[in-house]
Phi, psi and omega in degrees: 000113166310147165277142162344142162244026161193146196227161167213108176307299166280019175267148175290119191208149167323168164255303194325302172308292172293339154320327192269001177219166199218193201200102204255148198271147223227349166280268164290025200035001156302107196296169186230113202281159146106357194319135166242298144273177160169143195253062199336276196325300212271013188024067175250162194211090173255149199199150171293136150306137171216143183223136178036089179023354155291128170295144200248130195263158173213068178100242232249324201248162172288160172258165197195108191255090163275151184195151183258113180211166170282110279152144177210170172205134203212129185305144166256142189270134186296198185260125198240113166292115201301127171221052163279358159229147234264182196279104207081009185274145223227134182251000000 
């Protein structure tokens, strides 16, 4: 299944689905923390400030970087668990 080319964290979507996908800067492979929307095709991005994995404050409120970049956005693949056999089942 292709991913999405475009997400909003505040639109109503599965959460499971959005756990699966992450939003990658498409110059360097580097995901990009803190996403809040972002649009692959018009290559936008709003996102929280994050510095050493902290959301960044500007008095009371986050701070929010819209920015234009090259951008993918990609499933991540979970860890995938053998379950060809039920759970106590003995070979």
């Amino acid at each position: 299944m292709d991913a999405p080319t475009s997400i909003d964290t505040g639109r109503v979507m599965e959460r499971d689905d959005q756990r699966c996908l992450q939003v990658v800067d498409a110059n360097t492979g580097e995901p990009v923390s803190g996403v809040i929307a972002a649009d692959a095709i018009a290559g936008t991005v709003r996102r929280f400030e994050v510095e050493n994995g902290n959301l960044v404050r500007d008095g009371d409120t986050f701070v929010i970087v819209d920015e234009r970049r090259d951008i993918r956005i990609e499933w991540i693949v979970p860890m995938v668990v053998d379950v060809s056999q039920p759970t106590g089942a003995q070979g």
